[in-house]
C-alpha positions as a LaTeX table, in Angstrom:
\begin{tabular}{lrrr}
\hline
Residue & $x$ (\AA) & $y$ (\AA) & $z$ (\AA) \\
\hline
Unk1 & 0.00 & 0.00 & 0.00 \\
Unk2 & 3.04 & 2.01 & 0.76 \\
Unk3 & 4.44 & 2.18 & $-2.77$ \\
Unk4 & 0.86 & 2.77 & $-3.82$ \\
Unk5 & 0.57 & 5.55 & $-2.41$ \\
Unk6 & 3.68 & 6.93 & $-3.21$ \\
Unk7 & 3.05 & 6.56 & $-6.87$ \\
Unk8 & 0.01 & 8.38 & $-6.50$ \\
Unk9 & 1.18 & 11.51 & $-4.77$ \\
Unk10 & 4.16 & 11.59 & $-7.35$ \\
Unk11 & 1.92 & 11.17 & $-10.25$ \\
Unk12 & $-0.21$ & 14.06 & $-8.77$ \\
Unk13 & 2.19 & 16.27 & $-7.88$ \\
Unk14 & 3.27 & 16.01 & $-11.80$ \\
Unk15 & $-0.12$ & 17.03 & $-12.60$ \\
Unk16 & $-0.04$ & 13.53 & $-14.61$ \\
Unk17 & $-3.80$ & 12.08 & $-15.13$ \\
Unk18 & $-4.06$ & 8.19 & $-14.59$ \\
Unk19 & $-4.88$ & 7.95 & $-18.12$ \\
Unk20 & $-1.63$ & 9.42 & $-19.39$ \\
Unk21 & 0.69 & 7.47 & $-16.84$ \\
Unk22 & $-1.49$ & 4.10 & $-17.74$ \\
Unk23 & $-1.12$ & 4.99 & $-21.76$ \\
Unk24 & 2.59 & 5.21 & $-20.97$ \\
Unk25 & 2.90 & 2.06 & $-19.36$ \\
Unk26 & 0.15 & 0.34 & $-21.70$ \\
Unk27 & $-2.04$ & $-0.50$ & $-19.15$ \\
Unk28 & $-5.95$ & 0.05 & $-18.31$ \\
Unk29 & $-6.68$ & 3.47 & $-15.82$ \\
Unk30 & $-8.06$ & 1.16 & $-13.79$ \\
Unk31 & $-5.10$ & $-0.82$ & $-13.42$ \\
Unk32 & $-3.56$ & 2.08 & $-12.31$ \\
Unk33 & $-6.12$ & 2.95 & $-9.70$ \\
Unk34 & $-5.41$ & $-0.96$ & $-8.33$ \\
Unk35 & $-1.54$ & $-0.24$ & $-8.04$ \\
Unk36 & $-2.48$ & 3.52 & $-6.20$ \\
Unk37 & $-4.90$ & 2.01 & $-3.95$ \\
Unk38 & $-2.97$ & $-1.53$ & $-3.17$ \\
Unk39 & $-5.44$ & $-3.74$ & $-4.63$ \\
Unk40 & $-2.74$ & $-5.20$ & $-7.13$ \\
Unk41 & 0.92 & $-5.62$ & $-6.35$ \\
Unk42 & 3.28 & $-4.02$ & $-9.40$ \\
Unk43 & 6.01 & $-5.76$ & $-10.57$ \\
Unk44 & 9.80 & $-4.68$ & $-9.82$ \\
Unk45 & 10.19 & $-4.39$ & $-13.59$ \\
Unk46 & 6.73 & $-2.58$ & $-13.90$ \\
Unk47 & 7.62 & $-0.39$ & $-11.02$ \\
Unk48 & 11.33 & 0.76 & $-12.63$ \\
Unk49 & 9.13 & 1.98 & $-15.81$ \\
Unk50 & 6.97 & 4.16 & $-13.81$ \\
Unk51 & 10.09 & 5.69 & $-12.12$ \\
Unk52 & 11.40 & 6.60 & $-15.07$ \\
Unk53 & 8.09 & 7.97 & $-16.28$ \\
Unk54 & 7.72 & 9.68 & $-13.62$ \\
Unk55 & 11.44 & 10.88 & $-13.33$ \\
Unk56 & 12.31 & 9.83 & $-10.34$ \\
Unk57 & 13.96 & 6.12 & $-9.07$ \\
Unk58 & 12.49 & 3.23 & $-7.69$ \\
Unk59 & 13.57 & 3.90 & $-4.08$ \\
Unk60 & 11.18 & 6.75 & $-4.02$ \\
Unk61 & 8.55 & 4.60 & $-3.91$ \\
Unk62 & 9.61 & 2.87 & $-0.41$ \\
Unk63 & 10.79 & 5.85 & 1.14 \\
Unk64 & 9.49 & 6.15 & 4.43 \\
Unk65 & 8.52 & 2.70 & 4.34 \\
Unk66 & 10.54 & 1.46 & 6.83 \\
Unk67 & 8.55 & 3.88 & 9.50 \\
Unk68 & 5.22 & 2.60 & 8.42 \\
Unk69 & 5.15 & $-0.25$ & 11.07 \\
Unk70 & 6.09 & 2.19 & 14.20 \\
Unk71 & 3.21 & 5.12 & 12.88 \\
Unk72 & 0.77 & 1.93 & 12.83 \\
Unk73 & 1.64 & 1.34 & 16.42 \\
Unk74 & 1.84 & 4.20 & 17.68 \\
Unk75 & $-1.39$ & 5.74 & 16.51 \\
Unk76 & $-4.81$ & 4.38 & 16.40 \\
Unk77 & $-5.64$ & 2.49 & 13.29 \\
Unk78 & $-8.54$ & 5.31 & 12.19 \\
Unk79 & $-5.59$ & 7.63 & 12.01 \\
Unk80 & $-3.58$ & 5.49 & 9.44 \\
Unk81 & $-6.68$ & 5.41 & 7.37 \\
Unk82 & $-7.02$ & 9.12 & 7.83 \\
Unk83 & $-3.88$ & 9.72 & 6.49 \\
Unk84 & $-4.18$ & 7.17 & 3.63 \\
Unk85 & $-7.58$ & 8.97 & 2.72 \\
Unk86 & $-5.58$ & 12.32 & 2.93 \\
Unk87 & $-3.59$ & 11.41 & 0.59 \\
Unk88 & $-5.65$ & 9.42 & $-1.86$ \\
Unk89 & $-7.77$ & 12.83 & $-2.21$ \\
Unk90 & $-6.61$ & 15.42 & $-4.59$ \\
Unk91 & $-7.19$ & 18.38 & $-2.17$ \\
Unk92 & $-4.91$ & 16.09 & 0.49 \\
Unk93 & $-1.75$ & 15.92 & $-2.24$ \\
Unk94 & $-2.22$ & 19.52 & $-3.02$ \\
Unk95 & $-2.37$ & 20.37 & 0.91 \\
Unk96 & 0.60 & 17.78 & 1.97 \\
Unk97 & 2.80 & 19.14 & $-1.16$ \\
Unk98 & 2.19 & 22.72 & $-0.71$ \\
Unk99 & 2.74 & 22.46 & 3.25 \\
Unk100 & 6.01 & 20.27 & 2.42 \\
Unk101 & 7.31 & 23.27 & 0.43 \\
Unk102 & 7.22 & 25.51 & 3.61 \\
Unk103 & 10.56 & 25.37 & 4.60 \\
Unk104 & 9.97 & 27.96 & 7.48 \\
Unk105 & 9.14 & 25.88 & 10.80 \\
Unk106 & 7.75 & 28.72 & 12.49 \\
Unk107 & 5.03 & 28.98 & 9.51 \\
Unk108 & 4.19 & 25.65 & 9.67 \\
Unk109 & 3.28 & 25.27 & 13.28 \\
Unk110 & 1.63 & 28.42 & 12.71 \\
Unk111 & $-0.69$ & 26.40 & 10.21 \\
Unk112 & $-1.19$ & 23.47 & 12.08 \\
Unk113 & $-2.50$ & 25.80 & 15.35 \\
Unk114 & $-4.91$ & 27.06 & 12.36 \\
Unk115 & $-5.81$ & 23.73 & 11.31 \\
Unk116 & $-6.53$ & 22.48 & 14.94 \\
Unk117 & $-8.09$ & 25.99 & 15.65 \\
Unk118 & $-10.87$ & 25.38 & 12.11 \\
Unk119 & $-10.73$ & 22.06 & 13.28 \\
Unk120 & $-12.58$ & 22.95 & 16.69 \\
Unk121 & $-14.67$ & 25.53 & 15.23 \\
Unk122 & $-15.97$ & 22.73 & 12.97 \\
Unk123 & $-17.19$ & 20.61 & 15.94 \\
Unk124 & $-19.25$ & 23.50 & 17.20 \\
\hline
\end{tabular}
């Protein structure tokens, strides 16, 4: 699901439709939504032709992977599928990209206090 997910928030921050990335690898859409969402497994050889596609290498696609396990175990396991339907969302890729840009700490606690602070208001 990892690698999944990865591949979707690089194709998306390309601004690469599933259509064009499936064309290129000469593949259905749909198969393309199955590797995104972790329904089918890709192939190591598959996986090196959407790197390149993509422009990036195939250890992208596991980075972080490694600290999957301890995030599972030390959060509930509604937050994991928060964050997985964070970043299956195209407003969630936009949002985590953008806020990844912000270099400034300071700026992004300062939008996470607003975040919590909507967050509240929401509940009211």
């Amino acid at each position: 699901m990892h690698v999944g997910s990865r591949l979707r928030l690089r194709r998306m921050t390309l601004g690469m439709p599933q259509e064009r990335l499936a064309q290129a690898l000469g593949v259905s859409f749909q198969q393309v939504q199955k590797y995104e969402k972790g329904a089918n497994r890709i192939s190591a050889g598959r996986l090196y032709m959407v790197a390149q596609i993509l422009g990036t290498n195939v250890s992208y696609f596991f980075s972080g992977a490694d600290e999957t396990p301890k995030l599972l175990q030390s959060q509930a396991a509604d937050d994991a599928g928060c964050l997985q339907s964070l970043l299956r969302s195209r407003e969630g890729v936009q949002l985590a990209t953008a806020f990844m840009a912000i270099r400034n700490q300071r700026i992004r606690k300062r939008i996470l206090d607003l975040i919590a602070a909507l967050q509240t208001d929401a509940h009211l």
